[in-house]
C-alpha positions as CSV (number, residue, x, y, z in Angstrom):
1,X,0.0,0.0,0.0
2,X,3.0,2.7,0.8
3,X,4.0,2.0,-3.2
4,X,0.6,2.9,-4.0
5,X,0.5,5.8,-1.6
6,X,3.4,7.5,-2.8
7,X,2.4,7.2,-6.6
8,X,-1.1,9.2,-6.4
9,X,-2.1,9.1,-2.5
10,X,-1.8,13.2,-2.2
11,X,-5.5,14.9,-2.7
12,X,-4.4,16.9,-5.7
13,X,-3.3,13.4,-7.4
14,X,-6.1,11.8,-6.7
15,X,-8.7,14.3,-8.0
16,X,-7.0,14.6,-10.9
17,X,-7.1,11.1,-11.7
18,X,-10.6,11.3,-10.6
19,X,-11.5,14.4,-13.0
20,X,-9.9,12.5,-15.9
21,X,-11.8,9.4,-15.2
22,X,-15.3,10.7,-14.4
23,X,-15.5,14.1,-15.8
24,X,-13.7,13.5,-18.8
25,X,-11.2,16.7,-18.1
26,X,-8.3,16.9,-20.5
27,X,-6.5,19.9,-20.5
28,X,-4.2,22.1,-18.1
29,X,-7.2,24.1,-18.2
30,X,-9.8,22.1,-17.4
31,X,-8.3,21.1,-14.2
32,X,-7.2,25.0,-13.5
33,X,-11.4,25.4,-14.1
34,X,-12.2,22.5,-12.0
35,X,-14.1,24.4,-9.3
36,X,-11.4,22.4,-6.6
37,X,-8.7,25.4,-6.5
38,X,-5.6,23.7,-7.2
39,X,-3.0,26.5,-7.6
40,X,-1.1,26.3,-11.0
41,X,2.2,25.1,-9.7
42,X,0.8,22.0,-8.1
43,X,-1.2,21.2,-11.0
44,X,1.5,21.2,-13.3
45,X,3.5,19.4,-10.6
46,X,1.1,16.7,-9.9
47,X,0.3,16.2,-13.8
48,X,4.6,16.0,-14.4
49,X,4.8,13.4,-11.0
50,X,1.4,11.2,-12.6
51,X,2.9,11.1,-16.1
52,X,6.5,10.0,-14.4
53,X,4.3,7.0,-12.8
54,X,3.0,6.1,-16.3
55,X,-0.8,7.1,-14.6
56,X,-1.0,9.4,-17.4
57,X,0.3,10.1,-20.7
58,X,0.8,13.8,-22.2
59,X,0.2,14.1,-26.1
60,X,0.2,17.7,-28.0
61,X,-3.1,18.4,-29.6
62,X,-3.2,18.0,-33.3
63,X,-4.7,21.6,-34.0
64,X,-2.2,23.5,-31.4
65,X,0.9,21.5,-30.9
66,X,1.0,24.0,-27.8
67,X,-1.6,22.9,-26.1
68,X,-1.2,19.3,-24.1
69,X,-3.9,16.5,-24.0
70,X,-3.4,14.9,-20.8
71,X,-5.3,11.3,-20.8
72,X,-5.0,7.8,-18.4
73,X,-2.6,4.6,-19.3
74,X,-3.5,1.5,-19.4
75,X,-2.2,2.1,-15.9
76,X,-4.3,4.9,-14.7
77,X,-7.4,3.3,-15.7
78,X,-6.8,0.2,-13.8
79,X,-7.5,2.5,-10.3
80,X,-11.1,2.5,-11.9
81,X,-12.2,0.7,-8.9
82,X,-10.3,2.1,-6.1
83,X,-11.6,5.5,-7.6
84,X,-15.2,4.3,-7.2
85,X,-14.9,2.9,-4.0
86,X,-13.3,6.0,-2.2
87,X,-16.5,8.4,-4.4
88,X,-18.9,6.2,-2.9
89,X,-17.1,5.8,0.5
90,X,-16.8,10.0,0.4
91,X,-20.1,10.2,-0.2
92,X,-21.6,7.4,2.2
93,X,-19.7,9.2,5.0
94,X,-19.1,13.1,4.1
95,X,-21.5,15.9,2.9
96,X,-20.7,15.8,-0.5
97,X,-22.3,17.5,-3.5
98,X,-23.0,14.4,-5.0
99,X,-27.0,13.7,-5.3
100,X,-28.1,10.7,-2.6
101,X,-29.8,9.1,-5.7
102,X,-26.4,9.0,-8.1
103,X,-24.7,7.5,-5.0
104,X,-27.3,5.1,-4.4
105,X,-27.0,4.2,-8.6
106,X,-23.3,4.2,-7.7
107,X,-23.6,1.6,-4.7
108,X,-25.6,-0.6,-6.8
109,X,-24.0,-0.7,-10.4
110,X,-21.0,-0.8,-9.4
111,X,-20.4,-3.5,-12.1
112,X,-21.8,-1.6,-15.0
113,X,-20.2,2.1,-13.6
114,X,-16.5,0.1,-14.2
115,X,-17.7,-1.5,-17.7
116,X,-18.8,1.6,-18.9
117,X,-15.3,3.7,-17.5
118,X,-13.4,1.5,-19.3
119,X,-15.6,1.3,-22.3
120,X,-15.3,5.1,-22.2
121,X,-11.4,5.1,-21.8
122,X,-11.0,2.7,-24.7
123,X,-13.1,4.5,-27.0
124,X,-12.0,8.1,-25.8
125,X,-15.1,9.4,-25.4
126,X,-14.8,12.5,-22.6
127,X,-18.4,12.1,-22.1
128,X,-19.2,12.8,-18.0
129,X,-19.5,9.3,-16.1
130,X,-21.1,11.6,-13.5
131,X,-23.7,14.5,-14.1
132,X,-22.4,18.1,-13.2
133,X,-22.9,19.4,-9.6
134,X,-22.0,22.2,-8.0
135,X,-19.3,20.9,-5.3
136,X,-19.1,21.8,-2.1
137,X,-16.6,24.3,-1.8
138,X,-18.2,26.6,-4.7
139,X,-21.1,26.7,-2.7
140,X,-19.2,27.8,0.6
141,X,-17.0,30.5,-1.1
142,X,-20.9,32.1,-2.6
């Protein structure tokens, strides 16, 4: 567990790898836009320290070879379950923003949620695993 722990067990890591797998976020900017407040030099620390694990791989997009594509390995996508258990476990156990009713969906397709991840990885297809929410800590700082 310590191996795993110092690969992706900080919060930024692990949100990130969350963001990528459930909301389908890409970009430098899309985590920056998050709504979680990560400042810009942990970001791009976290994102150089996830690649270095082979959790993520960094490609330049085709229509602006300036902008970076950040997307899971083969790797990354294997914590598909660890990443569901510790959403549902947040949720079951924490005030989270998270709807009772997609947790509940959550708890009992657990199955399907980690077919459908994959299937989504595979086939790179960004679409949302979860629906949009505001999170917590956008409603506290209104």
């Amino acid at each position: 567990m310590s191996i795993s722990l110092e690969v992706f067990g900080d919060r930024w890591s692990l949100l990130i790898v969350r963001d990528m797998m459930v909301r389908g976020l890409r970009t430098f900017k899309d985590f920056q836009e998050s709504g979680e407040g990560i400042a810009t030099n942990i970001l791009a620390d976290r994102l150089k320290k996830l690649e270095a694990a082979g959790i993520i791989a960094a490609t330049a997009e085709q229509a602006d070879r300036r902008r970076v594509n950040y997307r899971l390995t083969a790797k990354g996508i294997d914590l598909a379950p660890v990443m569901l258990e510790l959403l549902i476990w947040g949720a079951r156990h924490e005030a989270t923003a998270a709807p009772c009713a997609v947790i509940d969906h959550m708890e009992k397709n657990r199955s399907e949620i980690l077919v459908e991840t994959k299937r989504r990885w595979a086939e790179d297809d960004r679409t949302p695993i979860l629906p949009k929410f505001e999170s917590k800590r956008k409603k506290e700082r209104a």
